[in-house]
Wavefront OBJ file of the C-alpha trace (Angstrom):
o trace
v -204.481 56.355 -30.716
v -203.494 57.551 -27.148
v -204.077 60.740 -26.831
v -201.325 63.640 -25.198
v -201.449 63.585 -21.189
v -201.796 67.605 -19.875
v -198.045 67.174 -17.961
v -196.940 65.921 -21.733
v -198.829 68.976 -23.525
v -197.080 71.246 -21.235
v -193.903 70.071 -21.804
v -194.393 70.259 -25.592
v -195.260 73.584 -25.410
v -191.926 74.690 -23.987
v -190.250 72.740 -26.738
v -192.133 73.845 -29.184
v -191.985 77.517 -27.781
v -188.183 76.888 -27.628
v -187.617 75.679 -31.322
v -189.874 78.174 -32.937
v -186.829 80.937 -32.713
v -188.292 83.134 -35.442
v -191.338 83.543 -32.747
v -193.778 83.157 -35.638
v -195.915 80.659 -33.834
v -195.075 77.752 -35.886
v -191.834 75.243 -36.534
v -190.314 75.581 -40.182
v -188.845 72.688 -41.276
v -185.623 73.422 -40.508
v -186.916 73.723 -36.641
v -188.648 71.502 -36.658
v -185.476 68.839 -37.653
v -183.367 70.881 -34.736
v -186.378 70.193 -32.035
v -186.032 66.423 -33.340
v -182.532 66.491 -33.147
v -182.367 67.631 -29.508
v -184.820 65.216 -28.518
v -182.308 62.336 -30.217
v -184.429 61.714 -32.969
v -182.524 61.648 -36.357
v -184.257 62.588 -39.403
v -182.905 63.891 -42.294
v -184.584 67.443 -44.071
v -186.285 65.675 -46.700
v -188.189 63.084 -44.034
v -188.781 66.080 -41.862
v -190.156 68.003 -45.308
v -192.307 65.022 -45.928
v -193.467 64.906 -41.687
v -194.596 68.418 -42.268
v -196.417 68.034 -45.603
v -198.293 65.144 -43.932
v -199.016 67.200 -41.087
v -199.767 71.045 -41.906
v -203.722 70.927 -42.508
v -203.444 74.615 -43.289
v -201.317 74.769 -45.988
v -198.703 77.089 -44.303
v -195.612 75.145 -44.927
v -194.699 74.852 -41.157
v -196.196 73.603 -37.951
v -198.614 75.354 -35.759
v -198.924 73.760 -32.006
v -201.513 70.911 -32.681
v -200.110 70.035 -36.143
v -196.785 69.813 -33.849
v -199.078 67.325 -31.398
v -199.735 65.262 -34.191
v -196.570 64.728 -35.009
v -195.298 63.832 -31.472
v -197.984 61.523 -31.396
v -197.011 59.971 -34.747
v -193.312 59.996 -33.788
v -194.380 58.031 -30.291
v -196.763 55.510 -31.966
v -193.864 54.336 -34.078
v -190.756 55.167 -31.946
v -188.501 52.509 -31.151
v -186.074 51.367 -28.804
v -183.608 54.212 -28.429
v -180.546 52.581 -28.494
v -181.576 50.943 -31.582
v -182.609 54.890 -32.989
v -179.170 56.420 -32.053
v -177.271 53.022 -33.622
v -178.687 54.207 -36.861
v -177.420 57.731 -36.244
v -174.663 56.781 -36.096
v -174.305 54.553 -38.598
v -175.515 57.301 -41.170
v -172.829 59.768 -39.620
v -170.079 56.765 -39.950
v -169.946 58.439 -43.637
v -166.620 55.808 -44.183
v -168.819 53.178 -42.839
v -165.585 51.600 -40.900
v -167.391 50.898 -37.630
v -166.101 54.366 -35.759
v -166.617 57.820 -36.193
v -163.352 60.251 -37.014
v -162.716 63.109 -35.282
v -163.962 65.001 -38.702
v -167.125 62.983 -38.593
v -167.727 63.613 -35.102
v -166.887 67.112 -35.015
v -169.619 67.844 -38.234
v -172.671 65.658 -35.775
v -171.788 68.081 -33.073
v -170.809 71.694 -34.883
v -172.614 71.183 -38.269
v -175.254 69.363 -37.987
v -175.997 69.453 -33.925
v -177.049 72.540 -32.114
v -173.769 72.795 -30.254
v -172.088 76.228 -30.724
v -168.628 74.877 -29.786
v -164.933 76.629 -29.843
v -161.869 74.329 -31.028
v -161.022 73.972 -27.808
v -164.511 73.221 -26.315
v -164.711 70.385 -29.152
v -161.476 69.024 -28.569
v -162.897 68.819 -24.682
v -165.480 67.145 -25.587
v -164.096 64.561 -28.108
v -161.714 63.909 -24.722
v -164.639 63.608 -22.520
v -166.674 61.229 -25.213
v -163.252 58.766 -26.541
v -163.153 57.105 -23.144
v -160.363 54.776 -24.894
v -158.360 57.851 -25.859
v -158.260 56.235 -29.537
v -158.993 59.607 -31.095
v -162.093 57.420 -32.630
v -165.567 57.564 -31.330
v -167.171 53.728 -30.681
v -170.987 53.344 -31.421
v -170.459 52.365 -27.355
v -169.164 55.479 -26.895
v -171.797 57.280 -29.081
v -175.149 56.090 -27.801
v -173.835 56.239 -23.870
v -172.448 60.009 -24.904
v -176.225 60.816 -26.596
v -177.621 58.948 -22.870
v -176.175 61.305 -20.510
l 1 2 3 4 5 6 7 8 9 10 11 12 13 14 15 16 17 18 19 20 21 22 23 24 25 26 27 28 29 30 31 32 33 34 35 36 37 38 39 40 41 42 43 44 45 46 47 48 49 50 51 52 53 54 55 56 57 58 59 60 61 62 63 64 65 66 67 68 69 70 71 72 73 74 75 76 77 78 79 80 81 82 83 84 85 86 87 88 89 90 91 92 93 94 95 96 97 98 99 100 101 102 103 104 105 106 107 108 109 110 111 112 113 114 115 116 117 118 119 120 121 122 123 124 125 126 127 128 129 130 131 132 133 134 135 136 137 138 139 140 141 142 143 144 145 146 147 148 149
């Protein structure tokens, strides 16, 4: 097992640190799925239930800073490619499983489920900026180089 460089500790810190917005010095479930999230890695709540009952030695139902090391260290030991990850993000959000995503299905990744605080008319930017084709349809193309910026 490779262990976490001191540049990549820091750098965890600041997520964790970020993510732990009830300042209680440990991720919850819940932000522990919207650190994950930001870092374009899809999980739903029950696998991210099931990463911290693996990984909370203590018993306290959420994630203190190493148990959060072990978990980054799980997550990089099986990651894989990450075009591959966010094609099966996709495909999970593709809740008609046609191939593209709606405007409905886009808008609940990015207001619902995302982090994104976004007005109508900051979403219906967005959607403009992401449909490169102007199809009002987003492409699993247009997805993963959208999630690459």
């Amino acid at each position: 097992m490779s262990k976490v460089t001191k540049e990549e500790k820091t750098l965890l810190r600041k997520v964790f640190d970020k993510f732990d917005t009830d300042e209680t010095g440990a991720l919850s479930a819940k932000e522990l799925s919207e650190a994950l999230a930001a870092n374009k890695i899809y999980k739903s709540i029950k696998e991210v239930e099931q990463i911290v009952k693996k990984r909370d030695t203590d018993g306290s139902g959420s994630l203190e800073f190493e148990e959060f090391l072990e978990v980054y260290e799980d997550l990089r030991k099986t990651a894989g490619n990450p075009q591959t990850e966010l094609r099966k993000a996709f495909d999970t959000f593709d809740k008609d499983k046609n191939g593209v995503l709606s405007r409905e299905e886009f808008r609940e990744i990015m207001m619902v489920k995302g982090t994104m605080k976004l007005t109508e008319v900051q979403f219906d930017a967005l959607m403009r900026m992401v449909d490169k084709n102007n199809d009002g349809k987003i492409s699993p193309e247009e997805y993963i180089n959208f999630m690459c910026q």
